[in-house]
N, CA, C and O of each residue as an XYZ file, in Angstrom:
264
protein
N     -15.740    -10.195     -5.142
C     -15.410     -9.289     -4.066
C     -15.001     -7.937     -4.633
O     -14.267     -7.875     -5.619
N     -15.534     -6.699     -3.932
C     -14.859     -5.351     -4.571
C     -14.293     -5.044     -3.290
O     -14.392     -5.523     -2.160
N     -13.463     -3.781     -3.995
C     -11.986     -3.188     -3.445
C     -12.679     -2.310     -2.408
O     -13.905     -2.196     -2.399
N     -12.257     -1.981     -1.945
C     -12.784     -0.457     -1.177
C     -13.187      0.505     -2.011
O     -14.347      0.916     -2.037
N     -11.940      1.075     -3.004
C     -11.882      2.110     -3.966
C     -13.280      1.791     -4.886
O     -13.969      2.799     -5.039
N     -13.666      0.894     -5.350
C     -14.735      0.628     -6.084
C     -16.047      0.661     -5.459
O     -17.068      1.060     -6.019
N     -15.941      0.079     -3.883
C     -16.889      0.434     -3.192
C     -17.271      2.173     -2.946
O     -18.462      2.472     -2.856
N     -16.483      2.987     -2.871
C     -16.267      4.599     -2.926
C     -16.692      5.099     -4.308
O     -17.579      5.908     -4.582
N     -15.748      4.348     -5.225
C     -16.715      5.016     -6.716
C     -18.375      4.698     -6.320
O     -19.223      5.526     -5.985
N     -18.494      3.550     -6.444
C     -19.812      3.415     -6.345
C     -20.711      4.458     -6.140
O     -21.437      5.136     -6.869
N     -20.371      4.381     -4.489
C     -21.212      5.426     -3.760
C     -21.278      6.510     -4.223
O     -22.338      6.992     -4.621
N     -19.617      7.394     -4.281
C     -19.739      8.529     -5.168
C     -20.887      8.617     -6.405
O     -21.814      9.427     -6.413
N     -20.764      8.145     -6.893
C     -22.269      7.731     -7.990
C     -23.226      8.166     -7.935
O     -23.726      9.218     -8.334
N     -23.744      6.836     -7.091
C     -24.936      7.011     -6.073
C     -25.616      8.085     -5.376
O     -26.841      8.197     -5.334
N     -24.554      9.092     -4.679
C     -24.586      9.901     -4.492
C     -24.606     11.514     -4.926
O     -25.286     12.352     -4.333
N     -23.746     11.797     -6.056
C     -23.591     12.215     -6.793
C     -24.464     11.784     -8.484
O     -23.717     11.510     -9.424
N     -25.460     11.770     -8.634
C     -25.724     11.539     -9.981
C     -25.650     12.522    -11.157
O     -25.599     12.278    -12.362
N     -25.657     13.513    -10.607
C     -25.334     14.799    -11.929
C     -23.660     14.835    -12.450
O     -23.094     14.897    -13.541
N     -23.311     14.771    -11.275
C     -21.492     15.086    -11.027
C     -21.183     13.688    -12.251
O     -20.513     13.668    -13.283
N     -21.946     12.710    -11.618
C     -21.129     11.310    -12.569
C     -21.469     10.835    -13.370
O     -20.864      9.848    -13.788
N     -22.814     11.388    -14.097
C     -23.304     11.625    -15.572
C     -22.511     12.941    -16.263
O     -22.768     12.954    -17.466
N     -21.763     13.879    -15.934
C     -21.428     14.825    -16.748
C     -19.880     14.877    -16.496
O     -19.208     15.666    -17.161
N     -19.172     13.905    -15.372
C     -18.166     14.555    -14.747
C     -17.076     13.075    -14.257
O     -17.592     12.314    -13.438
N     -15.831     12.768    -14.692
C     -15.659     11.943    -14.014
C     -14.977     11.591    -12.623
O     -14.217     12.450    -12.177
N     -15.132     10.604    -11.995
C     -14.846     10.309    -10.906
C     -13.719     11.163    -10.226
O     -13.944     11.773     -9.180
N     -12.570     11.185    -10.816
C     -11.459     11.705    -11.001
C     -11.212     12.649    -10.637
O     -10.316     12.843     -9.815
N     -11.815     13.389    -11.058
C     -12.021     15.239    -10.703
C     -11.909     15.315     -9.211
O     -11.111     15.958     -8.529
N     -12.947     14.467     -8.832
C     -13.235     14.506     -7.410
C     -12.143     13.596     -6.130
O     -11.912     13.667     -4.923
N     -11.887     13.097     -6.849
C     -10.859     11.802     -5.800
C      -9.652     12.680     -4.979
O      -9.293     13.793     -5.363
N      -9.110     12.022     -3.833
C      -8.231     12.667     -3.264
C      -6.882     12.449     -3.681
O      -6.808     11.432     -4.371
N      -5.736     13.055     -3.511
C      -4.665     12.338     -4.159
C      -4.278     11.094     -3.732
O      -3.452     10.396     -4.320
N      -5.120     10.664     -2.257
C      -4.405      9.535     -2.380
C      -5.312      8.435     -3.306
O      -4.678      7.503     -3.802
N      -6.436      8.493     -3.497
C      -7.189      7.577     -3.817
C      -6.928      7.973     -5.839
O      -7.613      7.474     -6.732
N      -5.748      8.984     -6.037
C      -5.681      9.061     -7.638
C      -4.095      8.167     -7.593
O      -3.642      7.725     -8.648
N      -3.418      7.990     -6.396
C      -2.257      7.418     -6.742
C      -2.407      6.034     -6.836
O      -1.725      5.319     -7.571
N      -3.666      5.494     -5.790
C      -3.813      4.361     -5.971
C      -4.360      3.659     -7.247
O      -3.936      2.568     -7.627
N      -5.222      4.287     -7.809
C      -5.444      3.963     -9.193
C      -4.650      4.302    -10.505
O      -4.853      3.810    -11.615
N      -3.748      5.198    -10.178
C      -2.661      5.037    -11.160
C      -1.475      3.870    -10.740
O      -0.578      3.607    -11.541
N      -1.541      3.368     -9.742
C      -0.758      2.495     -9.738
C      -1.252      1.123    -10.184
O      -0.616      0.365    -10.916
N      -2.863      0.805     -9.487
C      -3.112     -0.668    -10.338
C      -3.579     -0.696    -11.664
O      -4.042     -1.645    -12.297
N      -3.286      1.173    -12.199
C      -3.200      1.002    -13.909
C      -1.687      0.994    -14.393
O      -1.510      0.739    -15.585
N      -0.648      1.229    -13.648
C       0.447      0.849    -13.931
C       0.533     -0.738    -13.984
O       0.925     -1.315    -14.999
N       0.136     -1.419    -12.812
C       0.204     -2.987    -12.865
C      -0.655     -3.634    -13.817
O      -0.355     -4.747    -14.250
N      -1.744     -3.009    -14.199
C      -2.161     -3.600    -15.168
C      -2.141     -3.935    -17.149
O      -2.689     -4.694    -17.949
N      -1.177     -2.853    -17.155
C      -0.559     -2.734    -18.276
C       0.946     -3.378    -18.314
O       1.573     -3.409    -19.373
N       1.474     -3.879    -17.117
C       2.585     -4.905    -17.029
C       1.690     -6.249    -17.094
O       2.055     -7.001    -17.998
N       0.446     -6.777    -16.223
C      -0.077     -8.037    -16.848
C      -0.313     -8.456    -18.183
O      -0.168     -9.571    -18.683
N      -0.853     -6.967    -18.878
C      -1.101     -7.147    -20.344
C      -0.038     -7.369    -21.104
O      -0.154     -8.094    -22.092
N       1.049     -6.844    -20.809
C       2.244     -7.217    -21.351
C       2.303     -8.573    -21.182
O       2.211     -9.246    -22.208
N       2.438     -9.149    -20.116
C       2.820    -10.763    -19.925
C       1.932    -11.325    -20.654
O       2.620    -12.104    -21.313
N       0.550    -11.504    -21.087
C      -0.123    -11.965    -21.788
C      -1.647    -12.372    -20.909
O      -2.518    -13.102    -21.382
N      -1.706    -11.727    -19.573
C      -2.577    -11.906    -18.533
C      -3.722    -12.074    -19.323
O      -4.006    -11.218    -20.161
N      -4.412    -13.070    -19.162
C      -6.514    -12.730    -19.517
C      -7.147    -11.552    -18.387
O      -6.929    -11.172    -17.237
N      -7.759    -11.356    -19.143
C      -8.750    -10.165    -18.092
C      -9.030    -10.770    -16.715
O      -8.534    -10.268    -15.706
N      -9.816    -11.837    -16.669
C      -9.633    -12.214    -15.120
C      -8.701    -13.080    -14.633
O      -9.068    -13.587    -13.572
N      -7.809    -13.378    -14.951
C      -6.260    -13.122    -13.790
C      -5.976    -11.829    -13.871
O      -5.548    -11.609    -12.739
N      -5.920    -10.662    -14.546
C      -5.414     -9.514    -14.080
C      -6.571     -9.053    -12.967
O      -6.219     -8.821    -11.811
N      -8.035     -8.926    -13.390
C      -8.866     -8.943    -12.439
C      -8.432     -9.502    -10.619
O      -8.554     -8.793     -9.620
N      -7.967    -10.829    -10.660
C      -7.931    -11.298     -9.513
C      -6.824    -10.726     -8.989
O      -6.923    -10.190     -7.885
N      -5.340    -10.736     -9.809
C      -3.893    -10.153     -9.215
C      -4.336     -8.623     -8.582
O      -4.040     -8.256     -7.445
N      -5.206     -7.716     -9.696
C      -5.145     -6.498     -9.086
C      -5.641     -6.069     -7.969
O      -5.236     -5.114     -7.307
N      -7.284     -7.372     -7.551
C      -7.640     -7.096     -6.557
C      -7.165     -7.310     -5.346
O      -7.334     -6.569     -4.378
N      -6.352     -8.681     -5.377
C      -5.488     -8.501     -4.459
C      -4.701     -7.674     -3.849
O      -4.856     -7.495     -2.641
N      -3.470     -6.849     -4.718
C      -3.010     -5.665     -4.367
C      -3.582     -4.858     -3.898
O      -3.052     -4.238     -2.976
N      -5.082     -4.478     -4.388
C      -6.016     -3.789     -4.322
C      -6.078     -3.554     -2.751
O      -5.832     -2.390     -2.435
N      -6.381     -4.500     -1.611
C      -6.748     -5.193     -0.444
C      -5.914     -4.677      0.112
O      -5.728     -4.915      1.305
């Protein structure tokens, strides 16, 4: 299952192909959609701490994600 936000990169992409071969996503995002990804990169560097495998952090983040 993907997030919304990933569903939006996507497209952005898709849509954008010059912008997201030379340019990243980032640039373009709104603040809210940069707070949200600094936050499930905040949570995800607390799973790594605990000793999370990639997919349980995968599954925890998408949850939040939702």
């Amino acid at each position: 299952m993907q997030t919304n936000l990933v569903k939006q990169i996507k497209k952005w992409r898709e849509l954008n192909p010059n912008l997201a071969r030379n340019s990243n996503v980032r640039d373009y995002a709104t603040i809210n959609e940069l707070t949200v990804l600094s936050n499930l990169e905040s949570h995800n560097a607390e799973l790594i701490k605990e000793g999370k495998s990639k997919e349980e952090r995968f599954e925890i983040l998408n949850g939040i994600a939702k």
